[in-house]
C-alpha positions in Angstrom: 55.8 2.1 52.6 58.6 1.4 54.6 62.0 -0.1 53.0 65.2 -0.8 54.1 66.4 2.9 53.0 63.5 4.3 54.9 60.0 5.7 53.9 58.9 6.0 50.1 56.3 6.1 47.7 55.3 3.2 45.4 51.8 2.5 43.6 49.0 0.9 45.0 48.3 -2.5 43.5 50.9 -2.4 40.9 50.4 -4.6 37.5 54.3 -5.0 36.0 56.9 -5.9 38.3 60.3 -7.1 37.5 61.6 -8.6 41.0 65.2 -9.4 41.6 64.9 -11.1 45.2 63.6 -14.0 45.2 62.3 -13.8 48.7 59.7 -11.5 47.6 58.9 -13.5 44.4 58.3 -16.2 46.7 56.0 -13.9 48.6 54.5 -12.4 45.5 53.9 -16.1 44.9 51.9 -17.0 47.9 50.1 -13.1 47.9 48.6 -14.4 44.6 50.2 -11.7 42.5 52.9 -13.7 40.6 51.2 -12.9 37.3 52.1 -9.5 37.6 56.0 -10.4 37.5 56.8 -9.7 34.0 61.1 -9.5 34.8 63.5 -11.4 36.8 67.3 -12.7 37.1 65.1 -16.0 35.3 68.8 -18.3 36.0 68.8 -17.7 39.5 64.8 -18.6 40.3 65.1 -21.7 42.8 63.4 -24.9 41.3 59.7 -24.5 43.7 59.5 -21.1 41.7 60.5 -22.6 38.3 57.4 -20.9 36.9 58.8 -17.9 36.9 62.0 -18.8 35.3 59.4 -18.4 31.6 59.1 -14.4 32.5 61.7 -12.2 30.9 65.4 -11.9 32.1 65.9 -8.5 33.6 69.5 -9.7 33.6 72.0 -11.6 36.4 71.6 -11.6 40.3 74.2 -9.2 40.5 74.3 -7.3 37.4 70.5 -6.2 36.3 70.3 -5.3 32.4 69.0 -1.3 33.0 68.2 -1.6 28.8 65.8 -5.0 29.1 64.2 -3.5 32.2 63.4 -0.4 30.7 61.6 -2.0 27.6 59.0 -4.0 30.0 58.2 -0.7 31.2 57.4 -1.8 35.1 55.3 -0.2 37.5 57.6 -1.2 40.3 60.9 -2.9 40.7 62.1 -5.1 43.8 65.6 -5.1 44.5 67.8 -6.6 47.6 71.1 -6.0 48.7 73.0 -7.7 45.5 71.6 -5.0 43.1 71.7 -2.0 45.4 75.0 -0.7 43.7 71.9 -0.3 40.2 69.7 1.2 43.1 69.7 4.9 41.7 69.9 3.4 37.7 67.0 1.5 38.6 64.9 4.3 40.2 65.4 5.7 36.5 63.3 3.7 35.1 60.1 3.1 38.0 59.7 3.1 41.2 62.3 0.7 43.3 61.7 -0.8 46.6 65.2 -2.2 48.2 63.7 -4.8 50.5 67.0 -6.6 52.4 67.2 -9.2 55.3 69.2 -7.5 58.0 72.3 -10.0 59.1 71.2 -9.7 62.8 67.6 -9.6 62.9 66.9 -12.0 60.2 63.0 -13.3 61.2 61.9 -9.1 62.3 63.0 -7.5 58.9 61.8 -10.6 57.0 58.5 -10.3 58.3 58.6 -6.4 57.9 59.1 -7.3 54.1 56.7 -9.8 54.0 54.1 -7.0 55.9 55.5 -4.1 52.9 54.7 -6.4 50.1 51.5 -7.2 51.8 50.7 -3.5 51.8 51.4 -3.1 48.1 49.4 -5.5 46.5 
């Protein structure tokens, strides 16, 4: 699939995600698949996903917690631009999509998201 770094390889269909952008929970969500989240920054979830805010913390927005993440043992992590500093940290432990909105062509790369996550599950 195609992320905002360019082409990689993720798993087909996977089972435990830990998601940290909550544009692709949100898409997750609506794809069905939200019982396959099993991490997320739960005290930043918006209150329409508040369902979600019951999975485990992987740790803040900004700061993801690498040791938390690595015990729920995901098959795929989903990051956006506030964790890609943890980008390489993260790619330790599983697979590691970086799905951002691009500041000038908000509605093309949001729907090229939407389309990646489509592809994966």
């Amino acid at each position: 699939v195609k992320d905002t770094n360019g082409q990689l390889t993720v798993p087909k269909n996977p089972q435990k995600v830990v998601v940290f952008d909550n544009g692709s929970l949100d898409t997750m969500d609506a794809l069905g698949v939200g019982d396959r989240v099993v991490g997320a920054p739960t005290k930043n979830i918006p209150a329409y996903l508040k369902k979600y805010q019951k999975v485990e913390s992987a740790g803040g927005i900004k700061e993801p917690d690498l040791e938390k993440i690595n015990q729920l043992k995901p098959d795929l992590i989903i990051i956006s631009g506030r964790q890609q500093d943890y980008q390489e940290q993260l790619k330790a432990i599983a697979p590691t999509i970086y799905l951002a909105v691009d500041a000038k062509n908000p509605w093309a790369s949001t729907k090229q998201n939407i389309e990646t996550l489509g592809t994966i599950f």
